[in-house]
C-alpha positions, 0 to 999 in steps of 0.5 A, a space after each residue: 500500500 502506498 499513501 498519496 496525498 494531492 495539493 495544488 488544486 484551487 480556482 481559475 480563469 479559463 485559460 489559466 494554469 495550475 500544477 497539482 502534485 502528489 506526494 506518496 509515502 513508503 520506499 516502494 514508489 518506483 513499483 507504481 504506476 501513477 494516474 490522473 483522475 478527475 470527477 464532476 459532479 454527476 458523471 463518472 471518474 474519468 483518466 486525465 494522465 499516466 505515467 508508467 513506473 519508470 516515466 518512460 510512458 505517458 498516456 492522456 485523455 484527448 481532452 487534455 492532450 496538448 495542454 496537460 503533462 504528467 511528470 515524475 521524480 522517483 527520487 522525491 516520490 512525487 507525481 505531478 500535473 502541469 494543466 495549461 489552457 484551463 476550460 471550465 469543463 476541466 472543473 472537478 476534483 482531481 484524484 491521485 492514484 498508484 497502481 501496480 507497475 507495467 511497461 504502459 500505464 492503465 487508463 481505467 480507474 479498475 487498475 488503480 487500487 491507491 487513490 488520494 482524498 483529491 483535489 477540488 479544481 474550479 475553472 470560472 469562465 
């Protein structure tokens, strides 16, 4: 098991950016895995981004590509995502999450068994 907590969420104007990061605890970080996920009120958890153990690959939903990156330091245990170009549909709260380590990184909540308190994100028109 691995403990994440996320930071960094707040309230936006559309275009605007912000950087979310998640801190996990425990000396077993490089063994996961880390994944983006986001929900809004009434609909159901949906990727953002992931990113495999290593960092070496990277998956992003089309709704974010180009204005989203996930990054990693395995030194530091951390998980971060850079959100450029913010639009009011982004607004959610934005879950951390750490699943078992493969060569390219799940892009459903099912293969994800860590997950953060979250983050709320408000983007104002």
């Amino acid at each position: 098991q691995v403990q994440l907590v996320e930071s960094g969420g707040g309230l936006v104007q559309a275009g605007g950016s912000l950087r979310l990061s998640c801190a996990a605890s425990g000396r077993t970080f490089i063994r996961y895995n880390m994944g983006w996920f986001r929900q809004a009120p009434g609909k159901e958890r949906e990727l953002v981004a992931a990113i495999n153990y290593s960092g070496a690959s990277t998956k992003y939903a089309d709704s974010v590509k180009g204005r989203c990156t996930i990054s990693r330091d395995n030194a530091n245990n951390t998980v971060s995502l850079q959100m450029n170009s913010l639009k009011p549909e982004d607004t959610a709260v934005y879950y951390c999450s750490a699943g078992l380590s493969s060569r390219v990184p799940g892009l459903t909540p099912n293969e994800y068994n860590n997950w953060g308190q979250g983050t709320q994100v408000t983007v104002s028109a």
